[in-house]
DOROLO-685081 format. One record per atom (N, C-alpha, C): x, y, z; residue number from 0; chain; residue in one letter; atom name. Coordinates in nm, 4 decimals. Layout:
<gufis>
{{X, Y, Z}, NUM, A, A, CA}
...
</gufis>
This chain:
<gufis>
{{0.0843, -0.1174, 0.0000}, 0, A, X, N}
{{0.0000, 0.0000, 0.0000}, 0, A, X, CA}
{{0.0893, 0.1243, 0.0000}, 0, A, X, C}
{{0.0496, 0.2076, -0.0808}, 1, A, X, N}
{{0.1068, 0.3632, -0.0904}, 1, A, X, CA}
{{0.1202, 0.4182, -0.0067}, 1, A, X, C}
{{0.2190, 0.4606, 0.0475}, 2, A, X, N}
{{0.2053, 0.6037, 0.1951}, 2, A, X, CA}
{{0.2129, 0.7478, 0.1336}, 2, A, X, C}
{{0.1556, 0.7928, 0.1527}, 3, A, X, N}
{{0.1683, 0.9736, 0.1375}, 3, A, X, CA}
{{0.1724, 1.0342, 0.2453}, 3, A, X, C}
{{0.2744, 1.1469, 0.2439}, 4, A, X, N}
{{0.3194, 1.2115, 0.3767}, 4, A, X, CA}
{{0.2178, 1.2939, 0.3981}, 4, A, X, C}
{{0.1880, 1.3006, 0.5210}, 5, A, X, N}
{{0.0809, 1.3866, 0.5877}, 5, A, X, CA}
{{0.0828, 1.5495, 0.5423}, 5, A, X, C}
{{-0.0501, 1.6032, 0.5263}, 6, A, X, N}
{{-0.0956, 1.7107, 0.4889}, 6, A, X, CA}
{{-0.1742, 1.7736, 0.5732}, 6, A, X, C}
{{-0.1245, 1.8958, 0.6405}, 7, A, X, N}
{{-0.1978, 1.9572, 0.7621}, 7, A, X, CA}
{{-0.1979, 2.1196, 0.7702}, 7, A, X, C}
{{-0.3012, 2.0909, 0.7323}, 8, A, X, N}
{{-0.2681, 2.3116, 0.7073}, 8, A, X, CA}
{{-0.3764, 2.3422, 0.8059}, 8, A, X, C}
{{-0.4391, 2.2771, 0.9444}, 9, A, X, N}
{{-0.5282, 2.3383, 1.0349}, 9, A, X, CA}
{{-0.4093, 2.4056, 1.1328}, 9, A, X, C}
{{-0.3618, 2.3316, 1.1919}, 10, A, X, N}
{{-0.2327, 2.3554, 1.2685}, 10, A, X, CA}
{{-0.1603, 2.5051, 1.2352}, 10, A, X, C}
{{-0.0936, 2.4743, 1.1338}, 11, A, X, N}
{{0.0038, 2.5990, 1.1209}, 11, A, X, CA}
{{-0.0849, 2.7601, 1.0796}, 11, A, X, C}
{{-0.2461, 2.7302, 1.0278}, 12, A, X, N}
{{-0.3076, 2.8830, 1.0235}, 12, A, X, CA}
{{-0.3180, 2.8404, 1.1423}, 12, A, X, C}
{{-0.3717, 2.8216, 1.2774}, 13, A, X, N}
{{-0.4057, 2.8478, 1.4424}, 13, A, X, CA}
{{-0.2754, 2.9128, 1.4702}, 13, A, X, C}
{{-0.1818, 2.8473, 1.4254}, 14, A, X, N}
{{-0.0699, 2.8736, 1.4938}, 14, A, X, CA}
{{-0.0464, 3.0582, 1.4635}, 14, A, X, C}
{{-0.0541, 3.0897, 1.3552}, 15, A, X, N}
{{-0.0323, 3.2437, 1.2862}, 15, A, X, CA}
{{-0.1906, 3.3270, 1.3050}, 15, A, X, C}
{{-0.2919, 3.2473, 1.3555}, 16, A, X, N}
{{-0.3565, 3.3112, 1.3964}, 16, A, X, CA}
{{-0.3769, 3.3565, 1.5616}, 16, A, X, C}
{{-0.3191, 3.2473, 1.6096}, 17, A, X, N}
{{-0.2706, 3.2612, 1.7679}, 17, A, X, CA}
{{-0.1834, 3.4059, 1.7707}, 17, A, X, C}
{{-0.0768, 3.3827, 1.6750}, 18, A, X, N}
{{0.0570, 3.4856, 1.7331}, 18, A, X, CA}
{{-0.0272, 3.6108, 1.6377}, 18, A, X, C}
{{-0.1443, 3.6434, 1.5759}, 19, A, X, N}
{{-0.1600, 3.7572, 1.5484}, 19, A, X, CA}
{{-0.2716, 3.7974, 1.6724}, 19, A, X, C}
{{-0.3677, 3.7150, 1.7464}, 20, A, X, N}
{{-0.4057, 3.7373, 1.8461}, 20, A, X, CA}
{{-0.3129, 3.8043, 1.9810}, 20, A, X, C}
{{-0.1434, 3.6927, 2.0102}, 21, A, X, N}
{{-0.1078, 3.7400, 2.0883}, 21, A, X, CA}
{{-0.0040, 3.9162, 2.0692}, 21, A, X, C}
{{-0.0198, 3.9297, 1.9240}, 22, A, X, N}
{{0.0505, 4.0756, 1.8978}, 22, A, X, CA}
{{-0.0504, 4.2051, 1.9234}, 22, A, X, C}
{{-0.1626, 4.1098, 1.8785}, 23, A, X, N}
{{-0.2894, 4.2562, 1.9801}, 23, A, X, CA}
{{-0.2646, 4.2666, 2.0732}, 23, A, X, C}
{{-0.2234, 4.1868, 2.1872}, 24, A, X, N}
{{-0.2371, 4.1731, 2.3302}, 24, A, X, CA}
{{-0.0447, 4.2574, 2.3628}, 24, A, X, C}
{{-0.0023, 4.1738, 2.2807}, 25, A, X, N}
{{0.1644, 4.2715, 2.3595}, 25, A, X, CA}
{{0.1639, 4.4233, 2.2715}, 25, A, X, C}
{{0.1042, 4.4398, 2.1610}, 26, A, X, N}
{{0.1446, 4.6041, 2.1324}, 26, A, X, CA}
{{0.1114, 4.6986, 2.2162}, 26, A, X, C}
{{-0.0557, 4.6696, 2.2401}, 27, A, X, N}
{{-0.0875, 4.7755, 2.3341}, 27, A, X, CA}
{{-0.0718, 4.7859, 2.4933}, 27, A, X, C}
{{-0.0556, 4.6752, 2.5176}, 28, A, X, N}
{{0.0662, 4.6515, 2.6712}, 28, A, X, CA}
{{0.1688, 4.7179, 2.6860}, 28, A, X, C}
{{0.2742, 4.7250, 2.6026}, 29, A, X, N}
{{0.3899, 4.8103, 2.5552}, 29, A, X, CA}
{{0.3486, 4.9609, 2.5324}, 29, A, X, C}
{{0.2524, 4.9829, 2.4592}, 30, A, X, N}
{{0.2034, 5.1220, 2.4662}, 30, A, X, CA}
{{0.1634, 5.1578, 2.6122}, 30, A, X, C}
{{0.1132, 5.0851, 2.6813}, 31, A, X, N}
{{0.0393, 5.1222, 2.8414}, 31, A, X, CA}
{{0.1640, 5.1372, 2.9220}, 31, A, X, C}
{{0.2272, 5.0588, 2.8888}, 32, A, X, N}
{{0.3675, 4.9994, 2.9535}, 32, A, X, CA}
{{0.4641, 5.1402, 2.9558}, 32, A, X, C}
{{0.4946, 5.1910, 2.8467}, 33, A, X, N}
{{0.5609, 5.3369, 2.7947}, 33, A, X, CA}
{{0.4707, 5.4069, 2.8665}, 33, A, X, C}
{{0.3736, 5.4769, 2.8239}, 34, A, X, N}
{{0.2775, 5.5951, 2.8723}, 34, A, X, CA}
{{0.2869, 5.6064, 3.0337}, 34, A, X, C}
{{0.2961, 5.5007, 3.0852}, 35, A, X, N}
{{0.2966, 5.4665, 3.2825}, 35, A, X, CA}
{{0.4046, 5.5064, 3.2815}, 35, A, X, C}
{{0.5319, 5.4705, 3.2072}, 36, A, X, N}
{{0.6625, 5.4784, 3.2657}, 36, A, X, CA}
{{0.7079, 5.5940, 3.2619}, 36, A, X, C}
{{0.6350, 5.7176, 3.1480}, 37, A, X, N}
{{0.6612, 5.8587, 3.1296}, 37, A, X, CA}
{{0.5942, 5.9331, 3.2744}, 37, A, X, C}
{{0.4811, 5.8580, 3.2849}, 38, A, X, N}
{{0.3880, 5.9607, 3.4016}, 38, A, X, CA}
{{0.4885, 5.9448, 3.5342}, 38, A, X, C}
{{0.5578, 5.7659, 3.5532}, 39, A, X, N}
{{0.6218, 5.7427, 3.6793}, 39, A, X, CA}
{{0.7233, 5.8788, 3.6796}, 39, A, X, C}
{{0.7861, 5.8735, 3.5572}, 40, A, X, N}
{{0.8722, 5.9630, 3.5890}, 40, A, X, CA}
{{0.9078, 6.1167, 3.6007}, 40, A, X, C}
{{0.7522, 6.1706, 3.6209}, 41, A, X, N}
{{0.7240, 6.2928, 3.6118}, 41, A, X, CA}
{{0.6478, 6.2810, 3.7385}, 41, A, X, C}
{{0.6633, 6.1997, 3.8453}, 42, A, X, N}
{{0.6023, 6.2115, 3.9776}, 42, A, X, CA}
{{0.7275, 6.2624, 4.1136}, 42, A, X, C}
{{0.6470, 6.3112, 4.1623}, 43, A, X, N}
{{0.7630, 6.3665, 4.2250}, 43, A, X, CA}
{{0.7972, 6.2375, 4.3407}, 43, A, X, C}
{{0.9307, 6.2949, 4.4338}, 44, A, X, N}
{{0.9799, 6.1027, 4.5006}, 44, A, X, CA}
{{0.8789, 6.0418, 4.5802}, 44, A, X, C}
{{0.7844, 6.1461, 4.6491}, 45, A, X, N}
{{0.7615, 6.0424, 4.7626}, 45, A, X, CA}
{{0.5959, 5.9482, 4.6688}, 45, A, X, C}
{{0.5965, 5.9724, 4.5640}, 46, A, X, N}
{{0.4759, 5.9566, 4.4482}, 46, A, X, CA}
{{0.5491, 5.8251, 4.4589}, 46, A, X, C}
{{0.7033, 5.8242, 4.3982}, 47, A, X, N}
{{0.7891, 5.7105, 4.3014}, 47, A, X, CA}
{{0.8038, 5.6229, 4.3831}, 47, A, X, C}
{{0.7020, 5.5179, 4.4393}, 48, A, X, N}
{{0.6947, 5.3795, 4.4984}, 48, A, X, CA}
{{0.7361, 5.2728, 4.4358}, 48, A, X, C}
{{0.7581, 5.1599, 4.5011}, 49, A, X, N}
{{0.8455, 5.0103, 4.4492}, 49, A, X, CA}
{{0.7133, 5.0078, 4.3731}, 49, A, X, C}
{{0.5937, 4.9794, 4.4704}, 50, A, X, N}
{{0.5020, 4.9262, 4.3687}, 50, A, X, CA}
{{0.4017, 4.9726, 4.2554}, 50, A, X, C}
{{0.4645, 5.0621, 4.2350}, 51, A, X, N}
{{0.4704, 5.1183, 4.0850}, 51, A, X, CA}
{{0.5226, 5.0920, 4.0171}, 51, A, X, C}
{{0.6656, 5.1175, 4.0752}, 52, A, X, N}
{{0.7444, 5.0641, 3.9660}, 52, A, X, CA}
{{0.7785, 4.9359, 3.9600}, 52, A, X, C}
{{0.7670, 4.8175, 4.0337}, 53, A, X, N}
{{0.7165, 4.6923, 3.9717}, 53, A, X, CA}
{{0.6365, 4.6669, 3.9011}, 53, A, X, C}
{{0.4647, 4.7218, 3.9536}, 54, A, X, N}
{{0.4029, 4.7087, 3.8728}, 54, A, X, CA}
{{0.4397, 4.7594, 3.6877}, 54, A, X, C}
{{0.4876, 4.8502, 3.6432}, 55, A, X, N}
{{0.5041, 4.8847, 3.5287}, 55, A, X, CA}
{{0.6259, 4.8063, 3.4012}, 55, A, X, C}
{{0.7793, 4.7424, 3.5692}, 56, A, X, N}
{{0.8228, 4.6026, 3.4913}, 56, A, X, CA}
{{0.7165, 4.5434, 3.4782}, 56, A, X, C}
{{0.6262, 4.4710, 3.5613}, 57, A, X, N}
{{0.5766, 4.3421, 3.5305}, 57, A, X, CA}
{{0.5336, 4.3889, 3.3802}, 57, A, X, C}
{{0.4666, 4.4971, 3.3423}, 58, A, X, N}
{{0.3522, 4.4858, 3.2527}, 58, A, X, CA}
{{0.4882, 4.4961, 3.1262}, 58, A, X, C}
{{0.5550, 4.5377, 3.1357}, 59, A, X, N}
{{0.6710, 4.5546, 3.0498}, 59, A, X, CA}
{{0.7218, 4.3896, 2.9792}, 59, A, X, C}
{{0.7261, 4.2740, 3.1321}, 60, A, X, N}
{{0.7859, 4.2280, 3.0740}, 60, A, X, CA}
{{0.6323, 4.0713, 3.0174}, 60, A, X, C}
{{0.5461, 4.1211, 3.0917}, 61, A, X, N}
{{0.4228, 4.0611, 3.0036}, 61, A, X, CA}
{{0.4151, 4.1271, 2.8658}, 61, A, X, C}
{{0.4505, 4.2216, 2.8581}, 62, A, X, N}
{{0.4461, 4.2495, 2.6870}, 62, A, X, CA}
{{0.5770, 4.1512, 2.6028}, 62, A, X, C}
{{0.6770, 4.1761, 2.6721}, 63, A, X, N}
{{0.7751, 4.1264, 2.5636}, 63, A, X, CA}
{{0.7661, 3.9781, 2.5725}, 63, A, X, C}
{{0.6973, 3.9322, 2.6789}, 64, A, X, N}
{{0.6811, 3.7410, 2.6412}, 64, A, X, CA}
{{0.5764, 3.7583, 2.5821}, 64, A, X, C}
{{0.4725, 3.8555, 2.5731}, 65, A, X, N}
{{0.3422, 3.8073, 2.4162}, 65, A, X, CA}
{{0.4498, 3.8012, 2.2999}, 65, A, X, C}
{{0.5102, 3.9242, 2.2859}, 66, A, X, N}
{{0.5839, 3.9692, 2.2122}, 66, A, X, CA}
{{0.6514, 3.8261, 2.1167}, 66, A, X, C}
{{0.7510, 3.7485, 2.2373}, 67, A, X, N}
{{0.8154, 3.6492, 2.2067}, 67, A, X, CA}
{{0.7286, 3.5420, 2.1941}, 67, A, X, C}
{{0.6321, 3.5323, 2.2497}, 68, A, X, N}
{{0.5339, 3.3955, 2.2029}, 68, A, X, CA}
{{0.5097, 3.4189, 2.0680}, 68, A, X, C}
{{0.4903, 3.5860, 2.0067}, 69, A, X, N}
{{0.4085, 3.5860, 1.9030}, 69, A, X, CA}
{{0.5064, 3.5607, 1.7819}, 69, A, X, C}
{{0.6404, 3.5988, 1.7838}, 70, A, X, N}
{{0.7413, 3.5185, 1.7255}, 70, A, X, CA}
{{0.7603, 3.3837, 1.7113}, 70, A, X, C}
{{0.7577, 3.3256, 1.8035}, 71, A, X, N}
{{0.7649, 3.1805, 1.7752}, 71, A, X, CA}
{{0.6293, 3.1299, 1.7322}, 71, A, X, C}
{{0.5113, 3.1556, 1.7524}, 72, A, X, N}
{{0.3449, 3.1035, 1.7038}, 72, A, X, CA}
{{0.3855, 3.1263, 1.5268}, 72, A, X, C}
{{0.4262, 3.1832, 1.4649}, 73, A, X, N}
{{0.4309, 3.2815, 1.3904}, 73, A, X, CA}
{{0.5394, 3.2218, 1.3205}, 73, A, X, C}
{{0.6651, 3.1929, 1.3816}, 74, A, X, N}
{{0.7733, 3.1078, 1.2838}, 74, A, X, CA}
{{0.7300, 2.9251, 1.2811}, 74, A, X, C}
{{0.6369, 2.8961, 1.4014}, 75, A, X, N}
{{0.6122, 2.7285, 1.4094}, 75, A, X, CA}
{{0.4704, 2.7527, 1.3069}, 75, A, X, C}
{{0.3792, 2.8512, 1.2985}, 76, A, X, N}
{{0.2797, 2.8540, 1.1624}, 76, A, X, CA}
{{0.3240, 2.8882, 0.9998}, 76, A, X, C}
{{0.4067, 2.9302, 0.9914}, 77, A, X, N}
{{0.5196, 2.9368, 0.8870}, 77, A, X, CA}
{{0.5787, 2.8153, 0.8050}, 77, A, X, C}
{{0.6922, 2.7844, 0.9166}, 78, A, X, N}
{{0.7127, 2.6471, 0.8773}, 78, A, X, CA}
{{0.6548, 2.5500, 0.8627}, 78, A, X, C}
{{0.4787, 2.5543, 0.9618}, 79, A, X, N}
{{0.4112, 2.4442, 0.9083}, 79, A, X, CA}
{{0.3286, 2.3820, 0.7998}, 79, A, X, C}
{{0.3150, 2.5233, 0.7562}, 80, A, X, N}
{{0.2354, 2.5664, 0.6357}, 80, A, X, CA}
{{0.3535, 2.5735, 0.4931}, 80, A, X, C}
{{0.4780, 2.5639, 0.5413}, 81, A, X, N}
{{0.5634, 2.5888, 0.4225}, 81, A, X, CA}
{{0.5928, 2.3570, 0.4331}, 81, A, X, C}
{{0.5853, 2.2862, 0.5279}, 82, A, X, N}
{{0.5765, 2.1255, 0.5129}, 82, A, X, CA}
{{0.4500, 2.1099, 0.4471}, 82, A, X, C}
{{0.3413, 2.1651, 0.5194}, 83, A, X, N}
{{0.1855, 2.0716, 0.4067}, 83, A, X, CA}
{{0.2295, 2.0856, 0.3130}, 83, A, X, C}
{{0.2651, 2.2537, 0.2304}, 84, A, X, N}
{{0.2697, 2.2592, 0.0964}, 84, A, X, CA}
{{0.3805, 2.1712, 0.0321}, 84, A, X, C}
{{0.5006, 2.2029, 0.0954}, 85, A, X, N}
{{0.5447, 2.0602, 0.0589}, 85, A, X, CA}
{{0.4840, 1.9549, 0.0402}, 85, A, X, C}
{{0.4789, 1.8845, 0.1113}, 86, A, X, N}
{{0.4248, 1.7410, 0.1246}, 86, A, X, CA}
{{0.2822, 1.7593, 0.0137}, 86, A, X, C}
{{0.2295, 1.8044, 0.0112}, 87, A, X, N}
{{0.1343, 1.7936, -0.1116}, 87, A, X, CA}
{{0.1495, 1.8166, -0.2317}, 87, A, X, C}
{{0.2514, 1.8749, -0.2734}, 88, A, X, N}
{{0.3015, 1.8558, -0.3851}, 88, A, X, CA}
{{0.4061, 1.7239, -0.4138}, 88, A, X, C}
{{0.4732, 1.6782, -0.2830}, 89, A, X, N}
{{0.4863, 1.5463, -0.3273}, 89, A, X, CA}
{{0.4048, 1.4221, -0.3330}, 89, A, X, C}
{{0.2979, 1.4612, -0.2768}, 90, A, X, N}
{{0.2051, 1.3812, -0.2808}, 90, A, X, CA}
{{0.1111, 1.3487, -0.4596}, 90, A, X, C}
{{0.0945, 1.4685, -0.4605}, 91, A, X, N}
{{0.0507, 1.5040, -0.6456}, 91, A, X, CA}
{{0.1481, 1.4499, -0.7152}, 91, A, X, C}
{{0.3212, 1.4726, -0.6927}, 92, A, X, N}
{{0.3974, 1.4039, -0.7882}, 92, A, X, CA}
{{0.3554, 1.2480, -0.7793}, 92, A, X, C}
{{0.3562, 1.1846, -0.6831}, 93, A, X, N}
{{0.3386, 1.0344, -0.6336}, 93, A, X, CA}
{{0.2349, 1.0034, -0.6890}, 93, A, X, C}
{{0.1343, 1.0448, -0.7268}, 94, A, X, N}
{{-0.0018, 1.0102, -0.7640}, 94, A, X, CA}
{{-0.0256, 1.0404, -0.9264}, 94, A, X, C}
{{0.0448, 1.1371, -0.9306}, 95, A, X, N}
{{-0.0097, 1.1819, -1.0830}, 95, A, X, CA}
{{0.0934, 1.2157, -1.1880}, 95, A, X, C}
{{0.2341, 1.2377, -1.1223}, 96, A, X, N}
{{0.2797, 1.2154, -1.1938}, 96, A, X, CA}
{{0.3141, 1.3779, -1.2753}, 96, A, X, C}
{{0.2647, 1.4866, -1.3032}, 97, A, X, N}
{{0.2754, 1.5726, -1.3438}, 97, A, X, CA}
{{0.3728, 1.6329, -1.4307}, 97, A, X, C}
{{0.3605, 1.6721, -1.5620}, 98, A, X, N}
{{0.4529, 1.7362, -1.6060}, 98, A, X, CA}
{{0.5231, 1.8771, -1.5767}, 98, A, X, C}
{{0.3853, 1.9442, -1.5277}, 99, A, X, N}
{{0.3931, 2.1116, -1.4746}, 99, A, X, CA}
{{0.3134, 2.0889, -1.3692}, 99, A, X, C}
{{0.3382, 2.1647, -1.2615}, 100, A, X, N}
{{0.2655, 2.1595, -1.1323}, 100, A, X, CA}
{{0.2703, 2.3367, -1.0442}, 100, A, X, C}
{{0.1899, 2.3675, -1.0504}, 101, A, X, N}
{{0.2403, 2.5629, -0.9658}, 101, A, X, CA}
{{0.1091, 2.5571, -0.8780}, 101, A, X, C}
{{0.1194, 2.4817, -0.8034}, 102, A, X, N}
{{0.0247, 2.5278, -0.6395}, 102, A, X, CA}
{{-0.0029, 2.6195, -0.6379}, 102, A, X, C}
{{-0.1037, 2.7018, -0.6358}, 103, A, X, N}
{{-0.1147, 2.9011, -0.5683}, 103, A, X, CA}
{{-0.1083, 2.9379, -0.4434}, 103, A, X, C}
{{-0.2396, 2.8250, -0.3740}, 104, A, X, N}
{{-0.2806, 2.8297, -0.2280}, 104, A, X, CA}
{{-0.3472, 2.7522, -0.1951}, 104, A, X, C}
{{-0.3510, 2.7298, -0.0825}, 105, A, X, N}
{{-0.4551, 2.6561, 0.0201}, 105, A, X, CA}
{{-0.5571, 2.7226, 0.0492}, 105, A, X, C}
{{-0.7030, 2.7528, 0.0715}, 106, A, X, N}
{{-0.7571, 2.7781, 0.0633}, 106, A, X, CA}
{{-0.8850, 2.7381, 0.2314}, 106, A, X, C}
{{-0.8432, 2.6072, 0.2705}, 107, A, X, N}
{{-0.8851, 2.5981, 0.4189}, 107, A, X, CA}
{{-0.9493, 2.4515, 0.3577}, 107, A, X, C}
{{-1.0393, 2.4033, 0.2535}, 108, A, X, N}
{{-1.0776, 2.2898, 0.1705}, 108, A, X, CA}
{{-1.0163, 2.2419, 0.0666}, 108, A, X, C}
{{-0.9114, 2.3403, -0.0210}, 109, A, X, N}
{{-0.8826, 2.2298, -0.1028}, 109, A, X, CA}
{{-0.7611, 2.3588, -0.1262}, 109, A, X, C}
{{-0.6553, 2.3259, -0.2389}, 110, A, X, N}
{{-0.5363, 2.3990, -0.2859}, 110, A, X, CA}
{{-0.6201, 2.3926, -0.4845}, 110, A, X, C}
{{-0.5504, 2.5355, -0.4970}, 111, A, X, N}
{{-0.5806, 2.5756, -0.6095}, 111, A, X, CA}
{{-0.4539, 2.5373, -0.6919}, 111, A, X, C}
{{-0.4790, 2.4996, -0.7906}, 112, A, X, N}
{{-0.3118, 2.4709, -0.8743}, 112, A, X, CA}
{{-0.3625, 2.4499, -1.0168}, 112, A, X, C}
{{-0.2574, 2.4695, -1.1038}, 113, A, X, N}
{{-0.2308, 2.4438, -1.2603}, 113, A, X, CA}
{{-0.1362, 2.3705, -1.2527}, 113, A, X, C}
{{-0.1959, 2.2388, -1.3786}, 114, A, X, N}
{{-0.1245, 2.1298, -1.3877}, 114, A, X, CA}
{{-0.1591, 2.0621, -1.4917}, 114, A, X, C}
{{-0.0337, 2.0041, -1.5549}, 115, A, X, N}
{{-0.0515, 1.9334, -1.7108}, 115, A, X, CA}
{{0.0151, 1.8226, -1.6539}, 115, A, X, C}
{{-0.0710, 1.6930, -1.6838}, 116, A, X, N}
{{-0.0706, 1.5901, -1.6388}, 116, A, X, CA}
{{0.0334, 1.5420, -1.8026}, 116, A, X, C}
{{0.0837, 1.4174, -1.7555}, 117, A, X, N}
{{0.2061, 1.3544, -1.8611}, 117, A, X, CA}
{{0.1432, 1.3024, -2.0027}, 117, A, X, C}
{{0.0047, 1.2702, -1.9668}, 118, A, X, N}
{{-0.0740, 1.2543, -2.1670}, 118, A, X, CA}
{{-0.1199, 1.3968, -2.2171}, 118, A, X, C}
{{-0.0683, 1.5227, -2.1560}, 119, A, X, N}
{{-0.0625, 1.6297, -2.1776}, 119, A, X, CA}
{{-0.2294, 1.6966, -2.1861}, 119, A, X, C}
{{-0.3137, 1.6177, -2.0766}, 120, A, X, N}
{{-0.4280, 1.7388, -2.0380}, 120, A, X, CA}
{{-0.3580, 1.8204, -1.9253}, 120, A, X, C}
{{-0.3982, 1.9351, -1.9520}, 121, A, X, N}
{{-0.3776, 2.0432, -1.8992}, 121, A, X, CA}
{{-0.4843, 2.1393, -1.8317}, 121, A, X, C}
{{-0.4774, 2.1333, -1.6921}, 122, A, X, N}
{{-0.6201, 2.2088, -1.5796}, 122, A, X, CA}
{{-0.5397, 2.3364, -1.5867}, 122, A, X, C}
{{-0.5930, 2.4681, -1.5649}, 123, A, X, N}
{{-0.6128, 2.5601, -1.4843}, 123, A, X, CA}
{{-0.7227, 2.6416, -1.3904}, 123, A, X, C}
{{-0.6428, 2.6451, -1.2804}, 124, A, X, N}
{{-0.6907, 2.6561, -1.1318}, 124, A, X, CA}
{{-0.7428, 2.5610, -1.1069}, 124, A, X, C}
{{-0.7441, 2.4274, -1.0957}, 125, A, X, N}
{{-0.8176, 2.3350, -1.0510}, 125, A, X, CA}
{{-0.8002, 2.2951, -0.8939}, 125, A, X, C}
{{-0.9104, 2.1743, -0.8792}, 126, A, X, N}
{{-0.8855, 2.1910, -0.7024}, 126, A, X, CA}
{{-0.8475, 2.0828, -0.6890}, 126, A, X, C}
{{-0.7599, 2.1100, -0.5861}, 127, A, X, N}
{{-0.7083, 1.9713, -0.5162}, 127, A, X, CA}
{{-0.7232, 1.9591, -0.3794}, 127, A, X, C}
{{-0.7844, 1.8675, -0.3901}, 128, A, X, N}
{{-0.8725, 1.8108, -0.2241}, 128, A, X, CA}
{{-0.7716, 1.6601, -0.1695}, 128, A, X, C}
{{-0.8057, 1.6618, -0.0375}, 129, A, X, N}
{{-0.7229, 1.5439, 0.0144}, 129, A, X, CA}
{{-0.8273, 1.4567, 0.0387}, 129, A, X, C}
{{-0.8096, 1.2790, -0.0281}, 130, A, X, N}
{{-0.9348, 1.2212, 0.0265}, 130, A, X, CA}
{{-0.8174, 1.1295, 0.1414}, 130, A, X, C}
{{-0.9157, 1.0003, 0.1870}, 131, A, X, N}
{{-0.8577, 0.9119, 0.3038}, 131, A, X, CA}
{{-0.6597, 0.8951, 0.2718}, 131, A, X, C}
{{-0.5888, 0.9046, 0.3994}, 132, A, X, N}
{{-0.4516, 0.8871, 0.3625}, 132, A, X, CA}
{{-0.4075, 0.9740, 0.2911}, 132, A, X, C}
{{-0.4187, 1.0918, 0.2893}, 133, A, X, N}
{{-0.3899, 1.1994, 0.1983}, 133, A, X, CA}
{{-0.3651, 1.1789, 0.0964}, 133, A, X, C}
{{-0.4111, 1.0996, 0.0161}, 134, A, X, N}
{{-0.4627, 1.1397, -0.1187}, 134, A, X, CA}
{{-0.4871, 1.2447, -0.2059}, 134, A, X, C}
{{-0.3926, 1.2598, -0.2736}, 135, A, X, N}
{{-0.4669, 1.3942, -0.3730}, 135, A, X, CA}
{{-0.5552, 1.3678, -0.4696}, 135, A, X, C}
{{-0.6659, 1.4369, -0.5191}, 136, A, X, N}
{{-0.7553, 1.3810, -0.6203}, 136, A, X, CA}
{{-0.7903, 1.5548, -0.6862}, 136, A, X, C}
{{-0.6774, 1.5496, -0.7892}, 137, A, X, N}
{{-0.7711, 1.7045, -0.9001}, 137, A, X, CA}
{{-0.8841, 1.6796, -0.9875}, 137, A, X, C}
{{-0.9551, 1.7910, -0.9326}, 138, A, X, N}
{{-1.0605, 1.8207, -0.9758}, 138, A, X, CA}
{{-1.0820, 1.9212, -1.0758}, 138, A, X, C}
{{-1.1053, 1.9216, -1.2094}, 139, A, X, N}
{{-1.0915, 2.0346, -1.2573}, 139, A, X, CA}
{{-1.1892, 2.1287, -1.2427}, 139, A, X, C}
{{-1.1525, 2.2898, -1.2551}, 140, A, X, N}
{{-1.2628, 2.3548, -1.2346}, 140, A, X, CA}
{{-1.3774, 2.3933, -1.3576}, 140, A, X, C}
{{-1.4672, 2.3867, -1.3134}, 141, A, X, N}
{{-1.6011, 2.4042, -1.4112}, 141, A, X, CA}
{{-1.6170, 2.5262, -1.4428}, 141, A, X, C}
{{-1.6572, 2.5557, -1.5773}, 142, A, X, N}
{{-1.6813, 2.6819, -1.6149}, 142, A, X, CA}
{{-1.8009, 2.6733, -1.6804}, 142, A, X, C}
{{-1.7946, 2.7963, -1.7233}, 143, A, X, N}
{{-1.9328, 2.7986, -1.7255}, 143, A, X, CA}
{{-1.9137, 2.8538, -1.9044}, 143, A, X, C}
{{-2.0138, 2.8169, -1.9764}, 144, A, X, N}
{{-1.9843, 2.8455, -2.1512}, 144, A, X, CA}
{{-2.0717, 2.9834, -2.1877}, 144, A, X, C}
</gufis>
């Protein structure tokens, strides 16, 4: 039986949608974070307490770990999305064989691609869906006359 390498593009969009969630959360932390630290320092001494100014590290350094989570969410959704596409195009070679092959995108259901198969039919934009075992199966797209 055939193996085809796994195809997973849920994973790596959560992942880049996580780290664009957690960059809402550290920009404007960092903005709150600055704005406090200007006012701390326009208070006069007996104002300028520890726990102020802890409080304004902490929030400082809760921004720069969103910050750094949102880097790494963001390089692990990247790279994961740069393996499916891999792997599905070797999967299409394995199956079909292709003379020309140019993927566009993933789309969340299927990947859009142009492709001239080796008895020289030739799809453009057609879809490619994954059935059981990742399977590729193109579909060409329908038009309309």
């Amino acid at each position: 039986m055939d193996e085809y390498l796994p195809v997973v593009f849920g994973l790596p969009l959560m992942s880049v949608a996580l780290s664009v969630v957690l960059l809402l959360i550290a920009v404007p932390l960092a903005i709150h974070a600055l704005i406090r630290r200007r006012a701390f320092a326009g208070l006069r001494d007996g104002e300028q307490t520890y726990a102020r100014r802890s409080s304004i590290r902490t929030e400082f350094i809760s921004a720069g770990l969103a910050a750094v989570a949102t880097a790494v969410f963001l390089v692990l959704g990247i790279t994961g999305y740069s393996t499916a596409m891999s792997n599905l195009e070797a999967n299409i070679h394995k199956e079909y064989s292709p003379t020309k092959l140019d993927i566009k995108y993933w789309n969340g259901s299927w990947a859009t691609a142009d492709i001239t198969l080796p008895d020289g039919t030739s799809y453009e934009d057609a879809q490619i869906s994954m059935q059981a075992e990742y399977r590729p199966l193109v579909e060409p797209r329908m038009t309309k006359d």
